[in-house]
C-alpha positions, 0 to 999 in steps of 0.5 A: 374466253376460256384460254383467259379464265385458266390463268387466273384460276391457276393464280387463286389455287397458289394463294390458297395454300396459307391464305395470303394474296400477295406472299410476302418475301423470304424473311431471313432475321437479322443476326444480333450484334454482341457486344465482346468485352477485350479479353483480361490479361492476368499478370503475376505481378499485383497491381497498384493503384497510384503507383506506378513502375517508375514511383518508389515501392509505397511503404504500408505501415504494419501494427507492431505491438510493443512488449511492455516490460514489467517490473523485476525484482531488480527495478522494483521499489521494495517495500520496507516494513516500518516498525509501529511502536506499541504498548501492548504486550502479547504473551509468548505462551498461553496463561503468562501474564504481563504486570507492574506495580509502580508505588511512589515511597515519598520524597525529600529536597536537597541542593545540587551543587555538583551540576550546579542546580539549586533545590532538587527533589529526589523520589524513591520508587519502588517496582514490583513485577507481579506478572509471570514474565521477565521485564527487560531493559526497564527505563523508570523516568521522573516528571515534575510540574515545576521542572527546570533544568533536566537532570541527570538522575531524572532517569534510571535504567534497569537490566531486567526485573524478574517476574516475583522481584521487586526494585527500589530506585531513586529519580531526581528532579530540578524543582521550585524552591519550597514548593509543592510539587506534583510528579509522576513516574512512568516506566518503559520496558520491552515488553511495552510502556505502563501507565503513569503513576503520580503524586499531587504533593510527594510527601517528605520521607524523613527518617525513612529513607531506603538505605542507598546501598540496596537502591537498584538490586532486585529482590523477591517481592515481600 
């Protein structure tokens, strides 16, 4: 009796040790699988998607700018001013003054035989520069109503008319047989065109006429 009570005593004193009855095996863990990923080869030559050693280089367009020429003195169109006519006139040094007088003496009718043309109206003008500068290259024109054929005397040109001076000249026209006849005298110079001067009906001068040989000479205003 007491030779089988020893071994069972002995076997509760070994399963008081942690508490368990029956030990369990020797645990040893499992080692965990890694995944290796194969190692990367480093070339020095780039890789290519698509292209491969046997294909031709791919050609890989670059952003050139293009240099816009601008234009020269060679190609550009120049400009050239164009001269607009005017008929004022600006003094060159202060207090000078810009003035004609253009009177209408009267008229008288004649036959133009020489130039072929029947009645015509001659009218003596007589200009007078009452401003402070010289008038150049003056150009007195005759204008009638009832005008036909231009006439060679239908205007007369002047070199210049002194400032103080004053000039007679004779302008004709073609004009309408014993008729009235309205006229007007315009004058252009270099210095810039006048106003007009007109007569409704010119008036027959008759023993007044100026003398032909002092037509056209300039002299001081009287």
């Amino acid at each position: 009796m007491k030779r089988s009570i020893f071994p069972v005593l002995f076997a509760f004193l070994l399963s008081a040790c942690n508490g368990w009855v029956i030990q369990p095996l020797p645990y040893t863990p499992p080692t965990p699988f890694q995944a290796t990923n194969p190692p990367v080869i480093y070339s020095a030559t780039p890789i290519i998607i698509g292209v491969t050693s046997a294909s031709a280089t791919p050609f890989l367009p670059t952003a050139t700018s293009t240099p816009t020429s601008l234009p020269t003195s060679t190609n550009m169109p120049s400009l050239t001013p164009s001269a607009t006519p005017t008929n004022t006139f600006t003094p060159t040094s202060p207090g000078s003054t810009l003035g004609l007088s253009i009177t209408i003496l009267g008229c008288n009718t004649d036959i133009d035989i020489t130039h072929g043309m029947g009645e015509v109206t001659n009218a003596f003008v007589t200009l007078k520069n009452i401003g402070s500068v010289e008038l150049t290259n003056l150009r007195a024109t005759l204008y009638a109503l009832d005008e036909g054929r231009v006439h060679p005397d239908k205007t007369v040109e002047l070199t210049s008319l002194p400032a103080g001076y004053q000039v007679t000249v004779k302008l004709t026209v073609d004009s309408t047989y014993k008729a009235d006849t309205p006229i007007q005298v315009e004058v252009i110079t270099d210095q810039g065109t006048f106003p007009r001067e007109g007569s409704d009906s010119c008036r027959d001068l008759g023993i007044f006429v100026p003398k032909l040989e002092g037509l056209k000479t300039p002299v001081p205003i009287q």
